[in-house]
N, C-alpha and C positions, 0 to 999 in steps of 0.2 A: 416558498423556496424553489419549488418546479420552475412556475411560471417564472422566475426572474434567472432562472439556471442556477442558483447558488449549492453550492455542493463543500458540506461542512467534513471538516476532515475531525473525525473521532480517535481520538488516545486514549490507552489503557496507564492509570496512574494510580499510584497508589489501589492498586486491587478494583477502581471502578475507572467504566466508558465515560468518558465525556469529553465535548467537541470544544475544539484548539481554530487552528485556522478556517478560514471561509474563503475557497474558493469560486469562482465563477465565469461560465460559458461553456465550449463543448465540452463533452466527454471526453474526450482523445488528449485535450491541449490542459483539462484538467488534471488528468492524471499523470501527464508529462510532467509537469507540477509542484503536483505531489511528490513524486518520486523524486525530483532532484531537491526540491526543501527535506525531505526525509530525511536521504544519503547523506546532505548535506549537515543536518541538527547533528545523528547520529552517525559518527563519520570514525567509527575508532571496528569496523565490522569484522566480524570471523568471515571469509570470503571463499570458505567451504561449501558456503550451502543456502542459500535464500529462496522462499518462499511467494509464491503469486497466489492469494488466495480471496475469492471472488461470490458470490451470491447468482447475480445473472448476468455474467461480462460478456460482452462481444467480443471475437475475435480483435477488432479496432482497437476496443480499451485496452484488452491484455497486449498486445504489442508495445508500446511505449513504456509500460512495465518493464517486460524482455528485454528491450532494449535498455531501459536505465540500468540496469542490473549486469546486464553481460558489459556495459560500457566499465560500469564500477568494478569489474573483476570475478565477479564471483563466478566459481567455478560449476557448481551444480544451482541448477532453477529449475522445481517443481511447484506445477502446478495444483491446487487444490480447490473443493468447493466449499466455500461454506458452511458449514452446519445448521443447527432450526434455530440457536437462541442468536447465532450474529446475523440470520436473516429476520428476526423476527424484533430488534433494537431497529438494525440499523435497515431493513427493507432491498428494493430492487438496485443494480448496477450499482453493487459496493464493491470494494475493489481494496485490497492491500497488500503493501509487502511486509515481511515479514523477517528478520534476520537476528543472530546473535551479535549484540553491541560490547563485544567484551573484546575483541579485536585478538592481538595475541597471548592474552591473558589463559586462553582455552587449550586446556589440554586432553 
């Protein structure tokens, strides 16, 4: 998967990880990507507060993030790292957003 750049995008379903789409090429244009297929699946979002949260992202990666997010509205975006068990599934320059899909159902 390195050598070919394939870079599989991992979902939490039903209570377990397992990988959904396959993206591939750089990093930067991957997770541009990402993010607008995300937004896009999940597009009903509480636009209070979304998450960037990363293992060992570059500056480079987490921008396209930031930007998809601040595009989509949302008002607050913190950043976060990782912890040991989604470094230790999913390994080096993982990357995710993160947000509540219940749109304005949240009170």
């Amino acid at each position: 998967a390195n050598l070919l750049k394939i870079r599989p995008q991992i979902i939490v379903a039903d209570g377990k990880m397992k990988p959904a789409k396959k993206y591939r090429g750089k990093m930067e244009k991957v997770i541009e990507n990402y993010c607008k297929d995300t937004l896009e699946e999940f597009n009903n979002a509480d636009k209070k507060i979304a998450f960037i949260t990363y293992t060992t992202a570059t500056e480079e990666m987490i921008e396209p993030a930031k930007k998809a997010l601040t595009n989509a509205g949302f008002d607050t975006i913190i950043e976060t790292q990782a912890g040991g068990t989604i470094t230790s599934h999913c390994g080096e320059h993982v990357l995710g957003i993160l947000y509540l899909n219940d749109g304005d159902k949240i009170q």
